[in-house]
C-alpha positions in Angstrom: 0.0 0.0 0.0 2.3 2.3 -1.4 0.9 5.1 -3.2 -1.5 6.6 -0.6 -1.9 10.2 -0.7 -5.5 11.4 1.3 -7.9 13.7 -0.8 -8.9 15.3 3.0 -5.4 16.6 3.6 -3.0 16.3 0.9 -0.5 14.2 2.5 1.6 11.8 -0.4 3.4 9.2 0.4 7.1 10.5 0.7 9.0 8.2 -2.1 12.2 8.5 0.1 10.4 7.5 3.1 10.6 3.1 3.3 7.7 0.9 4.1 8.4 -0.8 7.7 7.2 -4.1 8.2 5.7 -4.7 12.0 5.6 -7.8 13.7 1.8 -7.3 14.4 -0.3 -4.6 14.0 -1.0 -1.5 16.2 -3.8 0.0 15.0 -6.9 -1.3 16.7 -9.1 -2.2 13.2 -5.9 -3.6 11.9 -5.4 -6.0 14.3 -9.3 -6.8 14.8 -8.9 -8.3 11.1 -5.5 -10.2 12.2 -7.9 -11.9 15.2 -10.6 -12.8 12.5 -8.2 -14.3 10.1 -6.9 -16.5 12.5 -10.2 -17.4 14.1 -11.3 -18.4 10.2 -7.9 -20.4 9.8 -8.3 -22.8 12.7 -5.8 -25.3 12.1 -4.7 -24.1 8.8 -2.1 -21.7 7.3 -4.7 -19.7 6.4 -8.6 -19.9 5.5 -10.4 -20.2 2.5 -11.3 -17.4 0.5 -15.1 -18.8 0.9 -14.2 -18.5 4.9 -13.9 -15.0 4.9 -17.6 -12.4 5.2 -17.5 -9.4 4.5 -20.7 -9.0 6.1 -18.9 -9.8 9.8 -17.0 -6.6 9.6 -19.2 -3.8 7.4 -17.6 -0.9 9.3 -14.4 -1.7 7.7 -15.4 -2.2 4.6 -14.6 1.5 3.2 -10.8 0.4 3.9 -10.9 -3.0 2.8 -9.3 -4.3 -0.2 -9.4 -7.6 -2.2 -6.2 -8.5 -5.0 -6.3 -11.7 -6.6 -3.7 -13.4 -7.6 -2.9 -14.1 -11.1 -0.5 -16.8 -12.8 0.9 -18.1 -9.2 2.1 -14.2 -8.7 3.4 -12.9 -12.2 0.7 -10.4 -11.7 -2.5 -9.3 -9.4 -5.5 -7.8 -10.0 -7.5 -5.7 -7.6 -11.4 -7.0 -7.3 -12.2 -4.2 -4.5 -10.9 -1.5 -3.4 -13.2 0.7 -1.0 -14.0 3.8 -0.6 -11.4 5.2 2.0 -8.8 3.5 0.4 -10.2 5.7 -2.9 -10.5 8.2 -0.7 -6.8 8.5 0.3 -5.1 7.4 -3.2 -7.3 9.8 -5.1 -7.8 6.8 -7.4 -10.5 3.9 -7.9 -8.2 1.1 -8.3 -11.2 -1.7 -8.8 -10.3 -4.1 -11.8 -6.6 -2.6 -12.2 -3.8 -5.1 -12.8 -0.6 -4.3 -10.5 1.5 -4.1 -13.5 -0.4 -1.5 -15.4 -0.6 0.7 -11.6 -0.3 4.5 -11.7 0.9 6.5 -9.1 -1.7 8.7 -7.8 -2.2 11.8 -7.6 0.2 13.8 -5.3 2.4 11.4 -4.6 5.7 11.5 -4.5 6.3 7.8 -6.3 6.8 7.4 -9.7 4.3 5.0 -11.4 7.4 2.7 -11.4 7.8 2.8 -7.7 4.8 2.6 -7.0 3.9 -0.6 -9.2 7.1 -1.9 -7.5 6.0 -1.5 -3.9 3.1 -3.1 -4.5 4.6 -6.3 -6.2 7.0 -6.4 -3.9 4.3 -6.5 -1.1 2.3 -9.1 -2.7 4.8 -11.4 -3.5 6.4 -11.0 -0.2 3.4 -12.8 1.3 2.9 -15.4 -1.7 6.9 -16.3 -0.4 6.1 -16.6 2.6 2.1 -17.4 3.2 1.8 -14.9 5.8 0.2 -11.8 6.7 2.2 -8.2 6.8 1.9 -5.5 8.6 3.2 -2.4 6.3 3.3 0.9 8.1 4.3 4.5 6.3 4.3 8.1 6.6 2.3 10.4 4.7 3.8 13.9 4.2 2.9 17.5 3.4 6.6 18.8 2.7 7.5 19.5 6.6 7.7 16.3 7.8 5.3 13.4 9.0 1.9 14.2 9.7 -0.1 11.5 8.8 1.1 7.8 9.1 -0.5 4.7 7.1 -1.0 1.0 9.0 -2.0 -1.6 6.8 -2.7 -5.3 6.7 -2.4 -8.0 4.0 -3.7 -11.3 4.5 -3.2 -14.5 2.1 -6.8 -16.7 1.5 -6.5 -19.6 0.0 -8.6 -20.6 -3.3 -9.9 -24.3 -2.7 -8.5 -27.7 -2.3 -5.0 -27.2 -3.3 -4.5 -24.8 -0.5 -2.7 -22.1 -2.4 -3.0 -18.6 -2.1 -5.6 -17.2 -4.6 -6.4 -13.5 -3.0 -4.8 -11.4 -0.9 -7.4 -9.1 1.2 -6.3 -6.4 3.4 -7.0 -2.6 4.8 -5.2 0.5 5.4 -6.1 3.1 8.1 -4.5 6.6 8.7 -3.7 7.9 12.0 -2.5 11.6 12.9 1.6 11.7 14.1 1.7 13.6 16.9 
């Protein structure tokens, strides 16, 4: 979740600034969706895509995000991306590939950096069939004044137990 820049306040993404990885989320609806995933995984590495309701969490919908995946990785599409997240890229991203991503709007990122900060993310958790916790700043030009906390989750798609989506949410929070 690379490219976020919020229509509210202006804040892009600062291309120099690096995506940090937590070991578990800190923002509260963040880690709600971490506790839901696992309850819907039991035993497994992960649930099912057909696991997972949307209608157990409609509050959070707005930042909620679906990619599948396409060819084992080689590319992913998004099948939703909600409102908020719209609302802070300044772009719909519903039915884009990864590979043909713009930058948006007031960002710092080139379209480049951007498609490769996404890719990066998404086949960080195809490598390792976990969820990540990506955290960024958003800036206005004098420093941090917003920050980003994302989750990404793998689902599985049937049987075979590999990863065919990749669902996940970003929230902003004020830097004090």
């Amino acid at each position: 979740m690379s490219s976020f820049t919020s229509d509210i306040d202006g804040s892009p993404l600062d291309g120099s600034a690096s995506i940090e990885l937590l070991e578990t989320p800190v923002h509260e609806d963040a880690l709600f969706l971490l506790n839901y995933w696992n309850e819907k995984r039991r035993d497994r590495a992960m649930p099912d895509r057909s696991d997972i309701s949307p209608t157990d969490f409609p509050r959070l919908l707005p930042n909620f995000g679906i990619a599948e995946v396409i060819a084992g990785g080689e590319d992913f599409r998004f099948r939703l991306y909600g409102s908020e997240l719209t609302a802070m890229t300044g772009l719909d991203r519903t039915g884009e590939l990864f590979s043909e991503l713009k930058a948006a709007p007031k960002t710092l990122l080139s379209d480049e950096e951007t498609r490769r900060r996404w890719f990066e993310l998404a086949r960080g958790i195809l490598a390792f069939a976990q969820p990540i916790f990506p955290k960024a700043p958003l800036r206005d030009g004098r420093g941090p004044k917003r920050m980003m906390h994302g989750i990404i989750l793998p689902l599985s798609a049937g049987e075979d137990g590999k990863i065919g989506q990749l669902v996940g949410a970003g929230f902003i929070t004020r830097v004090s």
